[in-house]
N, C-alpha and C positions, 0 to 999 in steps of 0.2 A: 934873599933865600926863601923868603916866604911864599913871594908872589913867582918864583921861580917853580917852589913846589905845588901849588897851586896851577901851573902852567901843564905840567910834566901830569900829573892825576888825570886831567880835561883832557889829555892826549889819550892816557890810556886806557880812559874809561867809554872814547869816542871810536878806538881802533875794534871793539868788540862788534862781534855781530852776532844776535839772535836767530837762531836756524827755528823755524815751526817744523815741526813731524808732521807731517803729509800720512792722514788718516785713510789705511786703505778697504775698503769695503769686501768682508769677509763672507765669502759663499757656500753655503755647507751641500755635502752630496748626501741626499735621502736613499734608500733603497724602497723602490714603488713596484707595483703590478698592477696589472689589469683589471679589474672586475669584470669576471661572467656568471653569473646567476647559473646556478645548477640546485641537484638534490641533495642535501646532507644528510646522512642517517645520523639521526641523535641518535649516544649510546649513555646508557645510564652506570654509570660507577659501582661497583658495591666490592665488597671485601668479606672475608670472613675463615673462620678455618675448619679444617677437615676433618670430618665423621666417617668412620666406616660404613657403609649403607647396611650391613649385615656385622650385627653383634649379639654377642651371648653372654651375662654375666652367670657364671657357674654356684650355682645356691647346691646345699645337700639335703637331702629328704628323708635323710638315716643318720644315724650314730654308728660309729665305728671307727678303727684304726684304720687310716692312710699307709695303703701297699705300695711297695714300688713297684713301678713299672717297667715295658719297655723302653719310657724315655722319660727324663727327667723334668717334673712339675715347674719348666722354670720360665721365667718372661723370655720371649722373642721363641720361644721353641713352635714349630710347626708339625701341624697334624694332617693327615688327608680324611677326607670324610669317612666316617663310619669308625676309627682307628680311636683304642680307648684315653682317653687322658685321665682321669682319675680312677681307681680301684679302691674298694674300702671294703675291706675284711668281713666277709659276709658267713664264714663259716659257721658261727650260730644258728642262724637265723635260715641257712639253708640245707641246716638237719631239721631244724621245724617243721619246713617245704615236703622236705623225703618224706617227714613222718604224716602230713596231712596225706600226701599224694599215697600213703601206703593204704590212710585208714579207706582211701576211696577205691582202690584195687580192691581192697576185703568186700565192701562193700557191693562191688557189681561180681564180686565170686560167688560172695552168698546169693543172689539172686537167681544167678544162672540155671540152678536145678528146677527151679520153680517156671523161669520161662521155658522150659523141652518140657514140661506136663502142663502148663496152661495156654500158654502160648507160644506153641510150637512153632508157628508161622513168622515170628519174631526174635527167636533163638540165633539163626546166621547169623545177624548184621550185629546182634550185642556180643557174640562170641567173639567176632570178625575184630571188633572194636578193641577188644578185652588181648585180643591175640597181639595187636599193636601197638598196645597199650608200655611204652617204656618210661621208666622210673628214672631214668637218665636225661631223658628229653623235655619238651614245655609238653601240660597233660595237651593231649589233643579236643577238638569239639568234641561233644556226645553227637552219638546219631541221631541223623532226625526222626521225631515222633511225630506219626501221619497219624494215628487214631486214638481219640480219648479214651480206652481202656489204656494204652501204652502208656500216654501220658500220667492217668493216674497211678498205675502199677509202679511207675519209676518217681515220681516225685511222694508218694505212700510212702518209698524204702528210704527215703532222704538223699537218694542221689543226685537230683541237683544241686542242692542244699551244699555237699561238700563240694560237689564239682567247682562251684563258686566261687568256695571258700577260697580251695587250693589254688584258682584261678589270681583269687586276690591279694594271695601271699606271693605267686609269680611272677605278678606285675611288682609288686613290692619289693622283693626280690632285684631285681632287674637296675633299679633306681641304687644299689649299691653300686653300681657300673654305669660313668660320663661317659660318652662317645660324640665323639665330633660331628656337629650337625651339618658342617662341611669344611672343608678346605678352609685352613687359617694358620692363624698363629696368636699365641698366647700372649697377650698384654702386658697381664697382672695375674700374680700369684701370692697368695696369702699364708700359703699353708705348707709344709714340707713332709716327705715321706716318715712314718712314722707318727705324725702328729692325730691326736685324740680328735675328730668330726664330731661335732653335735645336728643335730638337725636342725635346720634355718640356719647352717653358719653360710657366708660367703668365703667361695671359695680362688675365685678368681674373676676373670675376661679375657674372654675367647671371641676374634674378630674374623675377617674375612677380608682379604688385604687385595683382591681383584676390582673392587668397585665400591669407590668413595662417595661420599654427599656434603655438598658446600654448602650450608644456610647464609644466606644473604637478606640485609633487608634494605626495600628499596619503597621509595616514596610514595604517598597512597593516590599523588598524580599519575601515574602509570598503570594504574589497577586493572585498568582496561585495555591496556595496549600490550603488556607480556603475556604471553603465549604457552602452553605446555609443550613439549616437542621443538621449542626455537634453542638453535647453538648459542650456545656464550663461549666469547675467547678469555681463556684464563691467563696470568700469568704468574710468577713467585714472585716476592718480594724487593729482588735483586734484579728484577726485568731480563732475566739472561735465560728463563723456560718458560714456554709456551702451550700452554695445552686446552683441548677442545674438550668441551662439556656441552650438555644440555638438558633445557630447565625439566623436572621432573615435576615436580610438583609447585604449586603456589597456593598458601594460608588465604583461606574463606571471610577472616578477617583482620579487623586494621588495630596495632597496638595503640590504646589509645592514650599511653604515655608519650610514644614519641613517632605518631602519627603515621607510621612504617605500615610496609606487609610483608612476608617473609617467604621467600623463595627460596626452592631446593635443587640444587644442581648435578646432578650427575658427570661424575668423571672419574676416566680412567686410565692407570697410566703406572708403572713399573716404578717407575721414580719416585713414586707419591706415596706419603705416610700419613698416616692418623695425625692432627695437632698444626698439619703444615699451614700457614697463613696463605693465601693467594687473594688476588683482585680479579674481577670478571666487571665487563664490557658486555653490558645486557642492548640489544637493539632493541630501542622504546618504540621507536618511530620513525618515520620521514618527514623534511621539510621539504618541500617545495618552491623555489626561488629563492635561494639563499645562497648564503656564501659563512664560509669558518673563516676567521681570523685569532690572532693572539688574543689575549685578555687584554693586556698593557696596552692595546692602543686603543681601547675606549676611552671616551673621554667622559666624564662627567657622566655613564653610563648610558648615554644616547646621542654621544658625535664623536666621527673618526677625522682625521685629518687626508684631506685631498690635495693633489696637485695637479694648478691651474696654470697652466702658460708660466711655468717654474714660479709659480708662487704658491705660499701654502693657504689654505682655506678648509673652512671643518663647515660638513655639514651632517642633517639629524640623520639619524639612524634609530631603527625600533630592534633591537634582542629580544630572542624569542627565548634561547636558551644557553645557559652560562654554565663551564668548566672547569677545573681550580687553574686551566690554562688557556681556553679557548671559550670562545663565544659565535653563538650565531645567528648572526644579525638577517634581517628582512629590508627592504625599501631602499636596495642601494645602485640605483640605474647603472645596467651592463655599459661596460664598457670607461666609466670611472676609474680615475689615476688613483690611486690611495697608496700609504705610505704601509710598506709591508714592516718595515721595523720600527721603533720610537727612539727618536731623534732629543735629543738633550738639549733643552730653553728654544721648542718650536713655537711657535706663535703665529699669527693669522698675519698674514701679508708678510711675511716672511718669504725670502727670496732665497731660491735652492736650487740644486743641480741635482739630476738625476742620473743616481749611478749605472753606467752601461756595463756591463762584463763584458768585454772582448774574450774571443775565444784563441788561446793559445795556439800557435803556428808549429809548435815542437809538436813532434811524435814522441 
């Protein structure tokens, strides 16, 4: 039995056979292009957000109660130029106005008897004046004094003296009443109808919502190549609006904490609000013989990978200038196979296929 089992094991340990797997040699398909050396315009990145180009914070220069008006002191409310936005209760101060403007009506009445006996020849034109003279209206200029007896006869009686005066209480006057120094809309409001004004209080922000200013700052390697007058393409946040601007101004100098300059963009556009973020695409410059590729297929920051007779090979390349996605390289002879996308565990003598797109036969 033994040698029987022994027999029967040697049978069926002889009837096996070991298969080898036949190792097949795997070809990966690259996606490649051409190289042709053209011009790149480098465009320099910046970001930043929106200023109105025309604003006004509302200060008061008087004391007095807050009147209401014909529209409500409130944020987003819109004004057309010249149209008042704040009132402040002026009715003290512009019976003080009457009473000056009255003491200077006595004043050129008393004088008048005296110019038809001395100076007869200057009586019309102070009469003429006096005759126009309304207490209702802003006082008007005095006439003009052509001869030094005129002049002294009238500044003797102290009538410039109050003309002045009254003058300086009109302007005074006046500053009880904000009016719109143009077309806008109100920001910020501080203060509500009925509330007590002091002088130097802030009252508000009053903007101008037709043309905005983007401050950007951009590298102090470009100082010399941006431009006043050159477009920038802008866009929002979400890449889904598009709008044109251009550089208005550029800062004389460089911040020397974070080695910037700062540039100001004009733009304008119905859609556009105070506060909004956008990015702008400033044209630095031109390169010359170059070509844009991805970032990810640099290698080692100065070799891209080529395809030779369906092998892979990497040769140098010099970057002039870098993207947060693109790069654009110098010294890479037209006409060069290179790998348009990056390929997963490529390596040098690496053996590939290059992918063709056939083009669809269906309409």
């Amino acid at each position: 039995m033994i040698v029987l089992g022994v027999f029967l094991a040697n049978m069926i340990t002889d009837s096996k056979k070991s298969f080898a797997p036949k190792s097949e040699k795997v070809v990966k398909t690259v996606f490649t292009e051409v190289v042709q050396n053209g011009t790149v315009q480098i465009q320099v990145p910046a970001n930043g957000n929106l200023t109105a180009k025309r604003r006004v914070e509302l200060y008061s220069e008087v004391q007095g109660v807050f009147r209401k008006g014909n529209k409500f002191f409130k944020e987003g409310q819109r004004y057309n130029s010249g149209e008042t936005i704040i009132r402040i209760d002026a009715a003290e101060y512009s019976a003080s106005v009457q009473s000056a403007k009255s003491g200077l009506y006595n004043q050129l009445t008393s004088i008048m008897p005296d110019l038809r006996l001395d100076y007869p020849e200057l009586f019309p034109k102070w009469q003429e004046y006096l005759s126009g003279f309304d207490m209702g209206k802003a006082t008007p200029a005095l006439p003009e004094m052509t001869t030094e007896k005129e002049k002294f006869f009238i500044t003797g009686r102290g009538i410039l003296t109050s003309f002045y005066n009254v003058k300086n209480l009109e302007q005074r006057l006046g500053k009880y009443r904000i009016s719109a120094p143009f077309s806008g809309v109100l920001t910020e409001a501080l203060v509500t109808e009925g509330t007590l004004i002091r002088g130097g209080q802030k009252l508000g922000e009053f903007i101008n919502t037709d043309l905005y200013e983007l401050e950007v700052a951009v590298s102090k390697t470009y100082s010399d190549l941006l431009k006043v007058g050159e477009k920038v393409a802008l866009t929002n946040l979400e890449k889904t609006k598009t709008y044109e601007g251009k550089v208005a101004r550029i800062n004389g100098s460089v911040d020397q904490s974070s080695q910037t300059i700062k540039a100001f963009i004009d733009v304008a556009d119905s859609y556009l609000r105070e506060g909004m973020y956008l990015e702008a695409n400033l044209d630095a410059k031109e390169e010359n013989d170059a070509i844009k590729i991805d970032r990810n297929l640099l290698l080692e920051n100065d070799k891209i990978f080529v395809v030779r007779d369906s092998i892979l090979d990497m040769i140098d390349v010099k970057p002039v200038y870098f993207t947060d996605k693109k790069v654009v390289l110098k010294e890479v002879p037209n006409g060069t196979v290179i790998m348009s996308k990056p390929l997963i565990g490529a390596y040098t003598g690496m053996a590939v296929k290059i992918f063709e797109d056939k083009p669809s036969t269906n309409e």
